[in-house]
C-alpha positions as CSV (number, residue, x, y, z in Angstrom):
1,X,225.0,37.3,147.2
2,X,224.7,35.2,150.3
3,X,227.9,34.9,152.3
4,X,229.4,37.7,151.9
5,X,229.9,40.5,153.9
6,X,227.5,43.7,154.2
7,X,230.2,45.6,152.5
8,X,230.8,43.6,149.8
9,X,227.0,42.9,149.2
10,X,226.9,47.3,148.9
11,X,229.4,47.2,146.3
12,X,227.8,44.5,144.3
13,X,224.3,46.3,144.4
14,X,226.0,49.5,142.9
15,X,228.1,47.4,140.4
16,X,224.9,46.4,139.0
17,X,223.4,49.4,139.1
18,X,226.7,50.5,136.6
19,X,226.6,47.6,134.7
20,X,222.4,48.5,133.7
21,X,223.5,52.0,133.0
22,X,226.3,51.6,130.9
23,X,225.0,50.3,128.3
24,X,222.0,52.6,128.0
25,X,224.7,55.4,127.1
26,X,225.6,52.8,123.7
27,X,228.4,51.5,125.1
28,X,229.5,48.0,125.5
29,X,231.2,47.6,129.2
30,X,232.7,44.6,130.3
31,X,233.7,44.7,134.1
32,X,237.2,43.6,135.6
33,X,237.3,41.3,138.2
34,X,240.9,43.3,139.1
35,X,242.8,45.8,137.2
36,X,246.0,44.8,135.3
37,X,247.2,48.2,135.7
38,X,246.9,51.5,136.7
39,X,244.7,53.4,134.7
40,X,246.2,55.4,132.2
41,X,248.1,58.9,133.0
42,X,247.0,62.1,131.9
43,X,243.9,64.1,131.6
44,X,241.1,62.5,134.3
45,X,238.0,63.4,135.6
46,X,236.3,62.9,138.9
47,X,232.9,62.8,140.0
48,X,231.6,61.6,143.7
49,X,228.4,61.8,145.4
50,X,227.8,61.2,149.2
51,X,224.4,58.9,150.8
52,X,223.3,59.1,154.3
53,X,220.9,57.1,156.1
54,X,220.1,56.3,159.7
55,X,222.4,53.4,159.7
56,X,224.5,53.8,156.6
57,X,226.5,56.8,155.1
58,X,229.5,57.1,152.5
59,X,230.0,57.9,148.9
60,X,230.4,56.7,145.4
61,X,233.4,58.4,143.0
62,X,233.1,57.5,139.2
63,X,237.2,58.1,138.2
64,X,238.7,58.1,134.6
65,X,240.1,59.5,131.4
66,X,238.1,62.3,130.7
67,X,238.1,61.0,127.0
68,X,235.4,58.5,128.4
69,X,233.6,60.5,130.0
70,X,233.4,62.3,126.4
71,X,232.3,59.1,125.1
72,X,229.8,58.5,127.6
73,X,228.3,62.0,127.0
74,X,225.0,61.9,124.8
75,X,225.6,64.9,122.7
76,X,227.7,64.8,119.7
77,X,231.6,65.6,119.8
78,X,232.3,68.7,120.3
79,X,231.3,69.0,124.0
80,X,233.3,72.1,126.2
81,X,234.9,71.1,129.5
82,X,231.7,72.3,131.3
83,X,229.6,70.3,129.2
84,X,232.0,67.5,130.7
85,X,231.4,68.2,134.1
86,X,228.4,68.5,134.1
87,X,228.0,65.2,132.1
88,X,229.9,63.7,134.8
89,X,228.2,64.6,137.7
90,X,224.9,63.5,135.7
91,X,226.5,60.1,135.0
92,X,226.9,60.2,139.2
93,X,223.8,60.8,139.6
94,X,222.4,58.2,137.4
95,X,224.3,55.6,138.7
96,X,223.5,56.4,142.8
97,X,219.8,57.2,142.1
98,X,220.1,52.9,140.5
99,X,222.0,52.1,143.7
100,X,219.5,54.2,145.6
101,X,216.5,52.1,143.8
102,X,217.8,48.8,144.3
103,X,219.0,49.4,147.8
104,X,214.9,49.9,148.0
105,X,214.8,46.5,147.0
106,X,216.3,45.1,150.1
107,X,214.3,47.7,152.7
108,X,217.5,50.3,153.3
109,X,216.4,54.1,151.8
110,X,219.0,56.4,151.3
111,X,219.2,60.3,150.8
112,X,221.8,61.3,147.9
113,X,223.9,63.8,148.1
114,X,224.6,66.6,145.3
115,X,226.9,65.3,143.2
116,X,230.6,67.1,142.6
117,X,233.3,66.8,140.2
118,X,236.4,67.5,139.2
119,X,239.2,67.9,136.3
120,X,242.7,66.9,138.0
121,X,245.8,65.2,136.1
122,X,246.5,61.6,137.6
123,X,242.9,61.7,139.8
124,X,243.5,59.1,142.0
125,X,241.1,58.1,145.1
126,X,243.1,58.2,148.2
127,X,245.5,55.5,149.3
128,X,243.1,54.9,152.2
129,X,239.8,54.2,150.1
130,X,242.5,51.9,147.7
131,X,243.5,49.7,150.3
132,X,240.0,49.0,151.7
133,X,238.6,47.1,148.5
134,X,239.4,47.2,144.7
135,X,237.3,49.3,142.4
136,X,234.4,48.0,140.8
137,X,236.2,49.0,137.3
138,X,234.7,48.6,133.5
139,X,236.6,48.5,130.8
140,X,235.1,50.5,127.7
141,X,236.7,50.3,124.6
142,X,240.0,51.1,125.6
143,X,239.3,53.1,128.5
144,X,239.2,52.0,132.0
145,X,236.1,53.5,134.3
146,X,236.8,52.8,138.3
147,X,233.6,53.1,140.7
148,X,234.5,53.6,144.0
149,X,232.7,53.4,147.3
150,X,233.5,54.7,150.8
151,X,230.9,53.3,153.7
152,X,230.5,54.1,157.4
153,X,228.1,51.5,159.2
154,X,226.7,50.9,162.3
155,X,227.8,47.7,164.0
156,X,224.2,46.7,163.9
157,X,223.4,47.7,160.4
158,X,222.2,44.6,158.4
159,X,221.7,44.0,154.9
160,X,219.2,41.4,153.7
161,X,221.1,38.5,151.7
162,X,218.4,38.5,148.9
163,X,216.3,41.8,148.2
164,X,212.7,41.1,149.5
165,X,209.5,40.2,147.0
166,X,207.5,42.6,148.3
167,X,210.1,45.8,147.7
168,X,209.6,46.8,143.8
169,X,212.4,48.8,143.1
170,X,211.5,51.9,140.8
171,X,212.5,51.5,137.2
172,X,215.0,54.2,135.5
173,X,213.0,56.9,134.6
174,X,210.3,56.4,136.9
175,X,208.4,59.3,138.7
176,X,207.0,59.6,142.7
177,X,204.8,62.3,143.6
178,X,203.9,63.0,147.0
């Protein structure tokens, strides 16, 4: 990831932490270097969670068809709408306690928020977060699943280019006591 900016190296770091989760849940994900077109219309779900650290804050929104998020889910069909959210704020959770871990890997920790979510029609992230950088988007099937993220740095904030080789990050799964 060397040469690019601080931002962009944050984005990549979660991509991968979607692109090892994904196919844990039996799925195979390919991600979109851009999206042909808006995601479909209709029946979406939304889940977010917010980070903070001394030097870094923001959040992270999973957004799409709540179909997928169905898929995703590791019960059988038949899941109620709660089940869903609640699947979806898991699947949040998952994927920023990765970015969380990896982030570990270059010497930045970070606090997670609780994570939220949302039924809506259309969900959409705002025009705002859309214009700063394109979603780091997988297509599933036939499905489209956007990953958004919203940062607030400090000028002097600096991200390693290459995570350090004495950082281990913690594997999925893995338990700290203290």
């Amino acid at each position: 990831m060397a040469g690019i900016s601080r931002e962009d190296r944050l984005a990549e770091i979660l991509a991968k932490s979607l692109s090892e989760l994904l196919p844990e849940l039996g799925v195979k994900a390919e991600r979109l270097s851009e999206l042909a077109a808006p995601p479909p219309q209709g029946e979406g779900t939304v889940a977010f969670t917010g980070f903070a650290s001394a030097d870094l804050r923001g959040s992270f929104t999973l957004v799409g068809p709540t179909a997928l998020f169905d898929r995703l889910h590791p019960l059988p069909v038949g899941v109620t709408p709660r089940d869903l959210a609640d699947w979806a704020r898991e699947l949040v959770n998952q994927a920023g306690g990765r970015f969380r871990s990896h982030l570990l890997d270059y010497g930045v920790s970070l606090a997670l928020g609780v994570p939220q979510s949302a039924p809506g029609e259309q969900a959409r992230p705002s025009s705002r977060l859309r214009s700063e950088r394109p979603p780091i988007a997988f297509a599933i099937e036939d499905m489209v699943l956007e990953g958004w993220l919203e940062l607030d740095m400090n000028p002097d904030f600096e991200i390693p280019e290459q995570p350090s080789a004495e950082q281990a990050a913690l594997q999925a799964g893995s338990v700290v006591f203290f």
